[in-house]
Structures are given as structure tokens and as C-alpha cells.
N, CA and C atoms as a LAMMPS dump frame, in Angstrom:
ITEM: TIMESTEP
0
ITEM: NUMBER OF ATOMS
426
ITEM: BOX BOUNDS ff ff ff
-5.0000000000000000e+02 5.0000000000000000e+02
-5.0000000000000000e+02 5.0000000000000000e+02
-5.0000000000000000e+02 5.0000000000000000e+02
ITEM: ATOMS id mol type element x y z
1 1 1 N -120.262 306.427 -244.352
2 1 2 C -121.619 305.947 -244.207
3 1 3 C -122.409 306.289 -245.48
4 2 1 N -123.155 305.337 -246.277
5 2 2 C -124.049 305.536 -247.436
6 2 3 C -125.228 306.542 -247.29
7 3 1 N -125.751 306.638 -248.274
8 3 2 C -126.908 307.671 -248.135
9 3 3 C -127.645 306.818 -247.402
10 4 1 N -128.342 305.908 -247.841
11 4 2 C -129.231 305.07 -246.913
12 4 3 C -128.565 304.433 -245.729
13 5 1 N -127.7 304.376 -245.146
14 5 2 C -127.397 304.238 -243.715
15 5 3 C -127.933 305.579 -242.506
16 6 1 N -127.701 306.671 -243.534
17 6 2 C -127.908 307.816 -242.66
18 6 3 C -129.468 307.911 -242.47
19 7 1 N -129.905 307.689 -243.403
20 7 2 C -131.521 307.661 -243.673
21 7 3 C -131.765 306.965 -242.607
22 8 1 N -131.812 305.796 -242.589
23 8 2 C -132.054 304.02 -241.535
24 8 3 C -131.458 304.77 -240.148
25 9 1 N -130.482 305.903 -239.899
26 9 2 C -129.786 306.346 -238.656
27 9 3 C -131.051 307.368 -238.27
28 10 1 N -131.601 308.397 -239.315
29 10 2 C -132.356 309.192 -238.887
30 10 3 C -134.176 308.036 -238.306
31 11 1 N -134.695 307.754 -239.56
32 11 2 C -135.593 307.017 -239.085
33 11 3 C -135.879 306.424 -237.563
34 12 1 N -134.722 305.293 -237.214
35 12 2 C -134.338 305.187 -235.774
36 12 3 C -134.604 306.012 -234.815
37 13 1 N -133.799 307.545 -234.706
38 13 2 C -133.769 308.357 -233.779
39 13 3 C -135.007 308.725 -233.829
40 14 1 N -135.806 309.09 -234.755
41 14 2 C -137.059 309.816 -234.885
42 14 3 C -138.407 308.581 -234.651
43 15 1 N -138.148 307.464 -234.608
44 15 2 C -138.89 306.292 -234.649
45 15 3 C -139.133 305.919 -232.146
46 16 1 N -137.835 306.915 -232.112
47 16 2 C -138.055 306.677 -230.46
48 16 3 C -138.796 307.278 -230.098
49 17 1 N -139.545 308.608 -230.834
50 17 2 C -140.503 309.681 -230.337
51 17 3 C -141.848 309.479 -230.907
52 18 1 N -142.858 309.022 -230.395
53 18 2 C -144.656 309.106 -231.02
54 18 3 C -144.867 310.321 -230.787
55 19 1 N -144.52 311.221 -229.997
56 19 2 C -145.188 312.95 -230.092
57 19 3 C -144.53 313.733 -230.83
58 20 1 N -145.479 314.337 -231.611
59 20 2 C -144.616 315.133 -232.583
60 20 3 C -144.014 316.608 -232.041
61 21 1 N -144.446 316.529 -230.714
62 21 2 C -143.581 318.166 -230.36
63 21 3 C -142.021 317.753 -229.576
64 22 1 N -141.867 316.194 -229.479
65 22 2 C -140.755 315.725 -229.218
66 22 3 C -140.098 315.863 -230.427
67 23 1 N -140.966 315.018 -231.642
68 23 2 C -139.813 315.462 -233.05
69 23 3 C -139.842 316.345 -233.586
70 24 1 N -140.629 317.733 -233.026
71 24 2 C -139.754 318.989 -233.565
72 24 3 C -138.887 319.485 -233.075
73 25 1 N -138.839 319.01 -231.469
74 25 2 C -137.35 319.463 -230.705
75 25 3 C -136.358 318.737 -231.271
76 26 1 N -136.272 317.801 -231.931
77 26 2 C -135.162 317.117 -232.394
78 26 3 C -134.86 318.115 -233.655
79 27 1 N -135.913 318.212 -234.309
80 27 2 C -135.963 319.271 -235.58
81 27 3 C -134.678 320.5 -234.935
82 28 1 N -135.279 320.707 -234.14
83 28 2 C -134.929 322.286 -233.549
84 28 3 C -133.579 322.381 -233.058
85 29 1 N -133.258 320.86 -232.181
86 29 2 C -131.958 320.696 -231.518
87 29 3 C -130.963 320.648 -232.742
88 30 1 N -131.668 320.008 -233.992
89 30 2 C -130.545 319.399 -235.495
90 30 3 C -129.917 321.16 -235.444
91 31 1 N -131.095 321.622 -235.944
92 31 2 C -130.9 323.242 -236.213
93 31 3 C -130.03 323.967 -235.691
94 32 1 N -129.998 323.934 -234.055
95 32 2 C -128.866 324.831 -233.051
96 32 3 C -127.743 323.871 -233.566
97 33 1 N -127.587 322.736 -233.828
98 33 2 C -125.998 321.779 -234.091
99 33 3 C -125.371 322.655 -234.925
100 34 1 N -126.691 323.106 -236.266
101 34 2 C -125.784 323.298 -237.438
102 34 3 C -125.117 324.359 -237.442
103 35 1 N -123.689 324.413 -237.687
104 35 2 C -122.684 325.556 -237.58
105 35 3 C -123.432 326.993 -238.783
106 36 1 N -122.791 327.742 -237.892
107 36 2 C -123.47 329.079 -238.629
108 36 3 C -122.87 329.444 -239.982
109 37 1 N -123.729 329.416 -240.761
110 37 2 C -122.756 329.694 -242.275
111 37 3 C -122.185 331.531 -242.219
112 38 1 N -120.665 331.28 -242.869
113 38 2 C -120.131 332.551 -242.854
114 38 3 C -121.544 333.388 -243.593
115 39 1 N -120.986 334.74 -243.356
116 39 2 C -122.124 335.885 -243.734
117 39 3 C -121.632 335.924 -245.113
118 40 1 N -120.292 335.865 -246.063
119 40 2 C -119.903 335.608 -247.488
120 40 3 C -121.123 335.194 -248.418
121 41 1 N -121.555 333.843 -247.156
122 41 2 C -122.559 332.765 -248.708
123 41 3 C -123.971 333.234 -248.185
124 42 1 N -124.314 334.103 -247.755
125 42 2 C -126.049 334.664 -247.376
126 42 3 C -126.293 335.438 -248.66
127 43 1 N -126.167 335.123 -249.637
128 43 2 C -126.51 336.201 -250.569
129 43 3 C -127.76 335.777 -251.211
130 44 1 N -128.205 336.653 -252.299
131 44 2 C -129.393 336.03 -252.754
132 44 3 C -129.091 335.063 -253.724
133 45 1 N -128.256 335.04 -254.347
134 45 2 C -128.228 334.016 -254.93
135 45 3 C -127.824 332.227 -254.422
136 46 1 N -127.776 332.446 -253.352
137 46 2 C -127.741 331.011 -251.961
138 46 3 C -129.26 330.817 -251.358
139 47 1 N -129.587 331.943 -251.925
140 47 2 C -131.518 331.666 -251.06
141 47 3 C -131.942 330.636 -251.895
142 48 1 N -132.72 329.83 -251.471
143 48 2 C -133.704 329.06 -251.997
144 48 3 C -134.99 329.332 -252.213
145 49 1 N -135.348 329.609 -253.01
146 49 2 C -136.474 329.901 -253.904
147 49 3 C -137.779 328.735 -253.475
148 50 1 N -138.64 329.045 -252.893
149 50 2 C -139.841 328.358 -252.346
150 50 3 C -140.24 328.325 -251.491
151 51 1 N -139.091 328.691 -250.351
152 51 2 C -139.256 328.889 -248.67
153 51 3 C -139.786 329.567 -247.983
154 52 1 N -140.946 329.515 -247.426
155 52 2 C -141.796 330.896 -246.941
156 52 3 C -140.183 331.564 -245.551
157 53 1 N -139.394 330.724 -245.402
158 53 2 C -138.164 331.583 -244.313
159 53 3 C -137.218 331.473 -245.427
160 54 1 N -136.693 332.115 -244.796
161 54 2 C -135.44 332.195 -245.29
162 54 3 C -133.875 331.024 -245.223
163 55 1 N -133.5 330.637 -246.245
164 55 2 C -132.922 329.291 -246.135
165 55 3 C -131.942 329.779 -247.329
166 56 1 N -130.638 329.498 -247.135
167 56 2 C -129.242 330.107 -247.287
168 56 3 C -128.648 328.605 -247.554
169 57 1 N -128.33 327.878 -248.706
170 57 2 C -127.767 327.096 -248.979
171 57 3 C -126.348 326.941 -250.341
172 58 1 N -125.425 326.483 -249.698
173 58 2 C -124.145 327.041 -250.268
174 58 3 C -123.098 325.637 -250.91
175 59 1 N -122.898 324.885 -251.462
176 59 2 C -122.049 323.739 -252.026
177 59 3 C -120.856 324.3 -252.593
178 60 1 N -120.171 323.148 -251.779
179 60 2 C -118.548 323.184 -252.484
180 60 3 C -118.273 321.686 -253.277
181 61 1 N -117.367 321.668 -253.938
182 61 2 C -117.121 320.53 -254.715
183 61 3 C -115.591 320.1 -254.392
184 62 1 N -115.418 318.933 -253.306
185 62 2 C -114.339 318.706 -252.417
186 62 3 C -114.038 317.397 -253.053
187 63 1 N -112.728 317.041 -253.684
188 63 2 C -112.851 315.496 -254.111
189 63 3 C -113.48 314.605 -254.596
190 64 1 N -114.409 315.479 -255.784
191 64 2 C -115.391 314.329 -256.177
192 64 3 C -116.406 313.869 -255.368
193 65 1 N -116.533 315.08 -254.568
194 65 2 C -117.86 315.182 -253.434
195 65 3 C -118.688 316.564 -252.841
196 66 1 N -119.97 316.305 -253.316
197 66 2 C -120.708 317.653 -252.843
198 66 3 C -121.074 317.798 -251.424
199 67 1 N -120.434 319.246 -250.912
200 67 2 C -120.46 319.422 -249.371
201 67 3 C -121.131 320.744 -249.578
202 68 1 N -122.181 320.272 -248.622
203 68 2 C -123.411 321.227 -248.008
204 68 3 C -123.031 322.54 -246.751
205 69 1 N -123.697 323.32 -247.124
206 69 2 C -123.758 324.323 -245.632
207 69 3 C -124.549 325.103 -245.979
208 70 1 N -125.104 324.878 -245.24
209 70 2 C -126.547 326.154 -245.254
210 70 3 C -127.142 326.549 -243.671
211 71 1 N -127.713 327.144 -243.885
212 71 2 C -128.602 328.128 -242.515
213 71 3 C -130.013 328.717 -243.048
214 72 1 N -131.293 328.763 -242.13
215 72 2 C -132.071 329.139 -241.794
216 72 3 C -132.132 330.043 -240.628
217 73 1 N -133.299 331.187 -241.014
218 73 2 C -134.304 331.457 -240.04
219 73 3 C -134.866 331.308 -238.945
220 74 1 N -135.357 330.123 -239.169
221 74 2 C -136.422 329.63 -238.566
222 74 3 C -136.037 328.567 -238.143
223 75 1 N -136.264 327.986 -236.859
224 75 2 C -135.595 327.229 -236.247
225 75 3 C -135.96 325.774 -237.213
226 76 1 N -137.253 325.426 -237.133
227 76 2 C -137.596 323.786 -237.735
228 76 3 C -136.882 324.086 -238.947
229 77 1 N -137.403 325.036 -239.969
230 77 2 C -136.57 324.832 -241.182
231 77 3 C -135.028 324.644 -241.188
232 78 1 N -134.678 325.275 -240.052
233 78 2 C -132.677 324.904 -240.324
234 78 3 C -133.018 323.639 -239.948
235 79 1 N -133.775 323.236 -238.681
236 79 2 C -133.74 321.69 -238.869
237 79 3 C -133.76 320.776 -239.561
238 80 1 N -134.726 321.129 -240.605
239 80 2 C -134.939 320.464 -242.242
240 80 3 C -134.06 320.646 -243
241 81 1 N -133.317 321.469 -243.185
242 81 2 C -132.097 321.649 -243.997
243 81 3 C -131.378 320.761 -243.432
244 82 1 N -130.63 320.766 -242.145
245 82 2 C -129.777 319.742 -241.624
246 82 3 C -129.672 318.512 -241.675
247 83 1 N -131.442 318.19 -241.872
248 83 2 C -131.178 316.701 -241.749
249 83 3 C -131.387 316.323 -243.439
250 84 1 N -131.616 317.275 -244.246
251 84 2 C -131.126 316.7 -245.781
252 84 3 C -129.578 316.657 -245.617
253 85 1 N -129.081 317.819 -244.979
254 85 2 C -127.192 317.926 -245.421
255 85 3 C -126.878 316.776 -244.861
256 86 1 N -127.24 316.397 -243.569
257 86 2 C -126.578 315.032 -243.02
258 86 3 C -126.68 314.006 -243.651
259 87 1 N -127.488 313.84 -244.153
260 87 2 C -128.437 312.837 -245.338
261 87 3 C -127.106 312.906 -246.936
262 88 1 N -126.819 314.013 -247.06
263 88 2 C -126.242 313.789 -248.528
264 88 3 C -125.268 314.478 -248.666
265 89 1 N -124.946 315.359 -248.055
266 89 2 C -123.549 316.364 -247.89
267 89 3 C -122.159 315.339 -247.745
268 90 1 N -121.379 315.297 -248.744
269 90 2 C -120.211 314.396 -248.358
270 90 3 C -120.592 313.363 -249.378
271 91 1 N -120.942 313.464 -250.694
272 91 2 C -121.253 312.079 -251.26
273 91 3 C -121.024 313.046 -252.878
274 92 1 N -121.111 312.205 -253.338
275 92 2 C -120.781 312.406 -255.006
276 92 3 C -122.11 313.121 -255.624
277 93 1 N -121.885 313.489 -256.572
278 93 2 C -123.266 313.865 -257.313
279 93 3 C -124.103 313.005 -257.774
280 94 1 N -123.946 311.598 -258.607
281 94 2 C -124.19 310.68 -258.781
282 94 3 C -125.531 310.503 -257.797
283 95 1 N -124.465 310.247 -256.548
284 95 2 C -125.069 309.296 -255.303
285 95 3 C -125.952 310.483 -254.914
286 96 1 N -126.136 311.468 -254.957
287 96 2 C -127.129 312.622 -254.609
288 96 3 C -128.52 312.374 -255.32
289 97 1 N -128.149 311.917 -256.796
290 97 2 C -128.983 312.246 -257.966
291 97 3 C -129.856 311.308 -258.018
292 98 1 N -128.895 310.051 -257.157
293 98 2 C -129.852 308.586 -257.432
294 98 3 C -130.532 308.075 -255.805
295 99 1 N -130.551 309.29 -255.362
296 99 2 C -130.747 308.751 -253.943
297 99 3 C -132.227 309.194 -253.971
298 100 1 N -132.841 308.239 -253.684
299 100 2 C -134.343 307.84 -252.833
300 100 3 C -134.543 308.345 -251.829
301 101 1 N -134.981 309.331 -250.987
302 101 2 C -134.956 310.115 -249.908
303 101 3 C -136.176 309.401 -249.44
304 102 1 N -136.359 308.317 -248.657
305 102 2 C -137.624 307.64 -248.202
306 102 3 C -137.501 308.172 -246.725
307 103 1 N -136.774 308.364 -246.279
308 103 2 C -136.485 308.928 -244.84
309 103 3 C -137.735 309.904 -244.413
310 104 1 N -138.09 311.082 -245.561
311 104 2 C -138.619 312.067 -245.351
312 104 3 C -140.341 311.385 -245.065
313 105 1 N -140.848 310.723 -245.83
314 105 2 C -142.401 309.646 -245.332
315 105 3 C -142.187 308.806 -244.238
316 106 1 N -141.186 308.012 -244.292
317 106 2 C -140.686 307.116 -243.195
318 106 3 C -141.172 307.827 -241.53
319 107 1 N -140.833 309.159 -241.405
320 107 2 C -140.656 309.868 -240.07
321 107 3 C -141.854 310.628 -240.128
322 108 1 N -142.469 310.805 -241.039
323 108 2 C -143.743 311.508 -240.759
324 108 3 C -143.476 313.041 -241.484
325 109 1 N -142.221 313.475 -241.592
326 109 2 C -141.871 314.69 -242.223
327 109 3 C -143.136 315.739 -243.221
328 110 1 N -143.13 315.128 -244.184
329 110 2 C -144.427 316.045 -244.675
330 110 3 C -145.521 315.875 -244.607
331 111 1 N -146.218 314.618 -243.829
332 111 2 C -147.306 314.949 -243.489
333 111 3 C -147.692 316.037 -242.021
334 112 1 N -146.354 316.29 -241.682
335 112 2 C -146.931 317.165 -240.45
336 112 3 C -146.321 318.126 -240.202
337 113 1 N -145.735 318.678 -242.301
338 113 2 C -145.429 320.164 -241.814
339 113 3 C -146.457 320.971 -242.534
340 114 1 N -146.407 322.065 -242.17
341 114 2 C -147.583 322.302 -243.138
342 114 3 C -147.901 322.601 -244.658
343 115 1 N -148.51 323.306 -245.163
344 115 2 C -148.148 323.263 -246.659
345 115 3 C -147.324 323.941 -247.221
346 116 1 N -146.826 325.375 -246.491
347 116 2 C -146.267 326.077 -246.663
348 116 3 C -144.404 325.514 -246.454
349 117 1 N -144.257 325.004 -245.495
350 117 2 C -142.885 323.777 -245.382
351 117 3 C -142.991 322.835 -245.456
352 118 1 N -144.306 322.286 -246.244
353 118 2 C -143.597 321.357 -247.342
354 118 3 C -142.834 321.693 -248.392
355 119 1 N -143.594 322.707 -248.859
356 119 2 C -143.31 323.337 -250.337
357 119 3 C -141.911 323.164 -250.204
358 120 1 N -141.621 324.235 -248.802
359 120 2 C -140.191 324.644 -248.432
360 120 3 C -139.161 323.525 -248.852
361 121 1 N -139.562 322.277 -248.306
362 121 2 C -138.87 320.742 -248.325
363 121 3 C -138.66 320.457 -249.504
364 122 1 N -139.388 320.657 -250.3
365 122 2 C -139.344 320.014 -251.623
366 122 3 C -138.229 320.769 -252.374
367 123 1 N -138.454 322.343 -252.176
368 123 2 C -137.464 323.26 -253.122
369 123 3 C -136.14 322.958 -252.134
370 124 1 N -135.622 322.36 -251.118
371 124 2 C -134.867 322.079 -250.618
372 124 3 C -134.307 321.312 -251.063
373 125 1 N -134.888 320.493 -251.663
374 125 2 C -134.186 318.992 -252.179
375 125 3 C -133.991 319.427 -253.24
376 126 1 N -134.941 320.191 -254.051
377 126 2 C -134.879 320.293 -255.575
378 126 3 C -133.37 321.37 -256.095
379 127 1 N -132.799 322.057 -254.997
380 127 2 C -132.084 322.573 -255.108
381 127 3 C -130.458 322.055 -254.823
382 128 1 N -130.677 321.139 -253.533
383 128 2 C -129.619 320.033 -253.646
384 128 3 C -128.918 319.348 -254.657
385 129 1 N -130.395 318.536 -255.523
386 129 2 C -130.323 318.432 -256.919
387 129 3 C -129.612 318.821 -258.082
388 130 1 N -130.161 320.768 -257.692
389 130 2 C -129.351 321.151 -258.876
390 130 3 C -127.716 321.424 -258.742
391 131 1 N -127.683 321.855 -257.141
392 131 2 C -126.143 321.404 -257.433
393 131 3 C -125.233 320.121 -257.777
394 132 1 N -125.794 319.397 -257.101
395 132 2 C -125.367 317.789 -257.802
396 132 3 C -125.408 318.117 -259.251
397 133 1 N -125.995 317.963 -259.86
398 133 2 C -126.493 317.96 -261.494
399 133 3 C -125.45 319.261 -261.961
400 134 1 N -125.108 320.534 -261.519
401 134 2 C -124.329 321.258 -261.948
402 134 3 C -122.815 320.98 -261.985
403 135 1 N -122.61 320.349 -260.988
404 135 2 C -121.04 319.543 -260.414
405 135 3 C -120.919 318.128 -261.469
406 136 1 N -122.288 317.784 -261.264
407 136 2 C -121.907 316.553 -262.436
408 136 3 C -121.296 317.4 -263.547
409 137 1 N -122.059 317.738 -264.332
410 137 2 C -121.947 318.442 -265.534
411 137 3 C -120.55 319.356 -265.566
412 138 1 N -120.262 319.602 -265.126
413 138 2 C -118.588 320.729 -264.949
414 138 3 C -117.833 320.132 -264.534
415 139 1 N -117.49 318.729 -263.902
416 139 2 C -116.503 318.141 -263.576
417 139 3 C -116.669 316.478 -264.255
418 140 1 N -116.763 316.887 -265.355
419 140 2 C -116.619 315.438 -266.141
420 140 3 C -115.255 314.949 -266.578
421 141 1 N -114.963 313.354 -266.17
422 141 2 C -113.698 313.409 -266.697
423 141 3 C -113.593 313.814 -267.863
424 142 1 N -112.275 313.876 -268.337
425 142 2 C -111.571 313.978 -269.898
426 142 3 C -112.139 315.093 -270.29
């Protein structure tokens, strides 16, 4: 499934709920899905830098594809993490780098977290980023 299929998949699910304490239980339910990252990758150097919680994000480089795992704190924020990893975990760096994340306005996402997880959101992505961009860069052919 493309980056933007998953996007168009999330939108949908989140497009069945007008109350937003319905789409933070979805937030919350993403969160309990996501498998618990071993205690190995909790270090500080897996923290993400911006997060008023605590948010533990870890990439492997599997076949010419960046795979996500991370964990939160806080329940909405693992939710927010999850639904970026579902969003881009399993795709190339490339396709990370050039992907349009419209999903996140589409659903209402930062206008109704607050400022403090937005911030969070943003250094979320921005950190996604840099692993893409680091994997590009170290696994160039030839």
C-alpha cells in the first residue's frame, strides 16, 4: 500500500467520527495496538527531542526500506506516533522524503492538539525525516 493510500485509509476512519473525544479514542486505541518497543532502543539517544512526553523512536533499514518502532508515554502521543509509522514505516527513504503528509490537516490533527503536541508532531516527523535522509545517504548504490 502507497504512502497516500494509507493516508486516504486513515482520513476515512477518522472522517466516521465528528466528536473529537471519539477521535482521541481512536488516537488512544492506535496507541494500545502499538507493540511495546524492546527496553534495548529506550535510550536517550531514540528520544525525540521536542516532546513535552516522552517518545522513543527507533529505525531499521530492511531491504531498501525504513521500518519504524517507537513507543510513548502518553497514551494520544503513542497514538500520534503510530499513525505516522503506519503512514511511512515500510517504504524507502525516497518515498518518506517526498511524501506530503496531508492526512495530518485532513483529520483535524493539529488543530486540536494543543501547542505543546503539536510541537511534539512536528519533531515527530522531523525526525522520521532524519532517518530517511540518514539511510539515504549511507546506503547509496556503488
Amino acid at each position: 500500500m502507497t504512502i497516500n493510500e494509507k493516508q486516504d485509509e486513515i482520513i476515512a476512519e477518522f472522517s466516521e467520527f465528528d466528536d473529537w473525544m471519539d477521535r482521541y479514542q481512536i488516537l488512544i486505541d492506535l496507541g494500545n495496538e502499538q507493540p511495546s518497543l524492546d527496553e534495548k532502543y529506550k535510550t536517550d539517544q531514540n528520544l525525540i527531542e521536542g516532546c513535552q512526553s516522552r517518545v522513543w523512536l527507533h529505525a531499521d533499514y530492511i531491504d531498501g526500506k525504513v521500518v519504524f518502532q517507537a513507543e510513548s508515554d502518553a497514551l494520544i502521543t503513542k497514538g500520534i506516533i503510530a499513525l505516522l509509522i503506519n503512514v511511512l514505516s515500510g517504504h524507502t527513504p525516497d518515498e518518506i522524503l517526498n511524501a506530503d503528509l496531508y492526512f495530518i490537516d485532513k483529520i483535524g490533527l493539529k488543530e486540536h492538539l494543543s501547542p505543546t503536541r503539536s510541537n511534539g508532531l512536528l519533531s515527530m516527523v522531523k525526525q522520521i525525516r532524519m532517518y530517511a535522509l540518514a539511510f539515504k545517504a549511507s546506503h547509496k548504490p556503488g
